[in-house]
ZAMARGU-4260 file (C-alpha; in steps of 0.2 Angstrom, whole numbers, plus 5000, padded with zeros to 4 digits):
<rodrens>
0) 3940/4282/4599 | 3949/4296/4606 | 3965/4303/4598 | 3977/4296/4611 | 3970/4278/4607
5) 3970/4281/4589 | 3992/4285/4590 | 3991/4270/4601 | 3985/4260/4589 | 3992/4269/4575
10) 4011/4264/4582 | 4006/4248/4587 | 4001/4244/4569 | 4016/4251/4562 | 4029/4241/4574
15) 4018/4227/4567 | 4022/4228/4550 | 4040/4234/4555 | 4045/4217/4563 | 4035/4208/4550
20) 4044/4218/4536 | 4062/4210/4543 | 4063/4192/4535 | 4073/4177/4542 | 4089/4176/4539
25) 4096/4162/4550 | 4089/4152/4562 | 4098/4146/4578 | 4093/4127/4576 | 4092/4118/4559
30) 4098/4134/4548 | 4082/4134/4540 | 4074/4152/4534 | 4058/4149/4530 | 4043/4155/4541
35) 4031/4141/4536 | 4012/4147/4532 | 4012/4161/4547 | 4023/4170/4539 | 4012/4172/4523
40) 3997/4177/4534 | 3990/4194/4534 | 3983/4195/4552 | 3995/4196/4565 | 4001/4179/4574
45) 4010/4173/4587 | 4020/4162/4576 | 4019/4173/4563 | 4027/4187/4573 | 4041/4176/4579
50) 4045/4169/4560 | 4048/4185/4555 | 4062/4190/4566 | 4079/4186/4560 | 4084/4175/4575
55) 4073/4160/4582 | 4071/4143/4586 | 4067/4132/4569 | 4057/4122/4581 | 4045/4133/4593
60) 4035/4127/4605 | 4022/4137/4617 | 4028/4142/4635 | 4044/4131/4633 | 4059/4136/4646
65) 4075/4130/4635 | 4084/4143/4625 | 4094/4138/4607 | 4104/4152/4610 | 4124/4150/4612
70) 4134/4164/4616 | 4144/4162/4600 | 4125/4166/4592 | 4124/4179/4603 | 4143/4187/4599
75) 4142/4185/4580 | 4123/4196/4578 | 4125/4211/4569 | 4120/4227/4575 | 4100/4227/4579
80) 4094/4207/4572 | 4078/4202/4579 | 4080/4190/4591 | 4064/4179/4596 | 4065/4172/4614
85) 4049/4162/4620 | 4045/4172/4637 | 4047/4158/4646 | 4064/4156/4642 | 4068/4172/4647
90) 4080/4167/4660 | 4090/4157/4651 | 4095/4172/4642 | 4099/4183/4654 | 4117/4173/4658
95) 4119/4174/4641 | 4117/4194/4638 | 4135/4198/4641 | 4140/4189/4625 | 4131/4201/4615
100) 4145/4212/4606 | 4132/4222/4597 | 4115/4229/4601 | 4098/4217/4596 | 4080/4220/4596
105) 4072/4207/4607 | 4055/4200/4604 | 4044/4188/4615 | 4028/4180/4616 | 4022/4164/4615
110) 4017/4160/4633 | 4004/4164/4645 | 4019/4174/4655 | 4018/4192/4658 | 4033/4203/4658
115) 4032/4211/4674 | 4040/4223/4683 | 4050/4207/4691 | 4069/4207/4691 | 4071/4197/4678
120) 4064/4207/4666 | 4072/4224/4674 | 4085/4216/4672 | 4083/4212/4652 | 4075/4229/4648
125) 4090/4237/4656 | 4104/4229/4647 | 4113/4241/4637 | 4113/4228/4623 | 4096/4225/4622
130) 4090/4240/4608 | 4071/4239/4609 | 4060/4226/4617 | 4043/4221/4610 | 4034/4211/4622
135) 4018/4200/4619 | 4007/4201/4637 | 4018/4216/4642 | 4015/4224/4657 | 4033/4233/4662
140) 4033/4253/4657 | 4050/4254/4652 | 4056/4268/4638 | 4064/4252/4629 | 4049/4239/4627
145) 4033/4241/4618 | 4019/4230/4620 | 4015/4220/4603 | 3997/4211/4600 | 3995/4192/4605
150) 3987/4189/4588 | 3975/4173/4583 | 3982/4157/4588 | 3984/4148/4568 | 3999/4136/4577
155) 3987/4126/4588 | 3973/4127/4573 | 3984/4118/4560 | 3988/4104/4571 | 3969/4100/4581
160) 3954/4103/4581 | 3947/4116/4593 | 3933/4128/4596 | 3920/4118/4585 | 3932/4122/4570
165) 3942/4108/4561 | 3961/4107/4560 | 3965/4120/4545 | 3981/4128/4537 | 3984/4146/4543
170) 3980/4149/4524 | 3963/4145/4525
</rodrens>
């Protein structure tokens, strides 16, 4: 591996552990803080990335389009929470951005979408409010996103069978 790919790999590990090290501190649904099994896995997730970002749904689901984002959520953040948006619902939060009082770290994934160089994510990336983005299935060069690993799939292992394997925890 050449020495570019190594720093490559080097950074994206360490904004790995970064977003992992942040854990939940309110959820936008049921108030709940815990990350469920994913976030007690060791290899990088889908699920587990998004449980440990500070502000998320309590109840995600793959590729969905709704948002549970409010713009009172959005004006009461502190400066730089991590806030967890399924790509698909991505615009449902761009009407939203100009409730945000403070900058956030934006974090998405969970859907076969890529962030393009459409105007909807231009759009996003050049908020002034929007600190960092860290985008699963990110295509986009933009100084403020970096792209971030899809990760193993333990959400749709715990709850069917697939690939020959049985249904197991993300534990196992």
């Amino acid at each position: 591996m050449d020495s570019s790919k190594s720093i490559v790999v080097a950074a994206v590990i360490v904004i790995i552990l970064v977003i992992c090290s942040m854990r939940s501190k309110r959820t936008t649904k049921s108030g709940r803080t815990s990350g469920g099994q994913e976030a007690s896995c060791r290899i990088v997730s889908s699920r587990g990335i998004l449980h440990s970002c500070q502000v998320k749904s309590s109840d995600p689901v793959s590729s969905t389009k709704s948002i549970n984002l409010t713009r009172q959520l959005l004006s009461s953040l502190r400066s730089n929470e991590t806030v967890y948006v399924c790509t698909t619902a991505l615009p449902s939060l761009v009407p939203l951005l100009s409730s945000l009082l403070k900058p956030i770290r934006l974090v998405t994934g969970d859907a076969d979408e890529t962030v393009d160089n459409s105007k909807i994510y231009t759009t996003i990336a050049n908020h002034p409010m929007i600190s960092k983005w860290f985008a699963q299935n990110a295509s986009l060069v933009h100084p403020k996103i970096r792209q971030i690993p899809i990760g193993l799939d333990y959400h749709t292992l715990s709850t069917k069978s697939m690939w020959g394997e049985p249904v197991t925890s993300p534990l196992d």
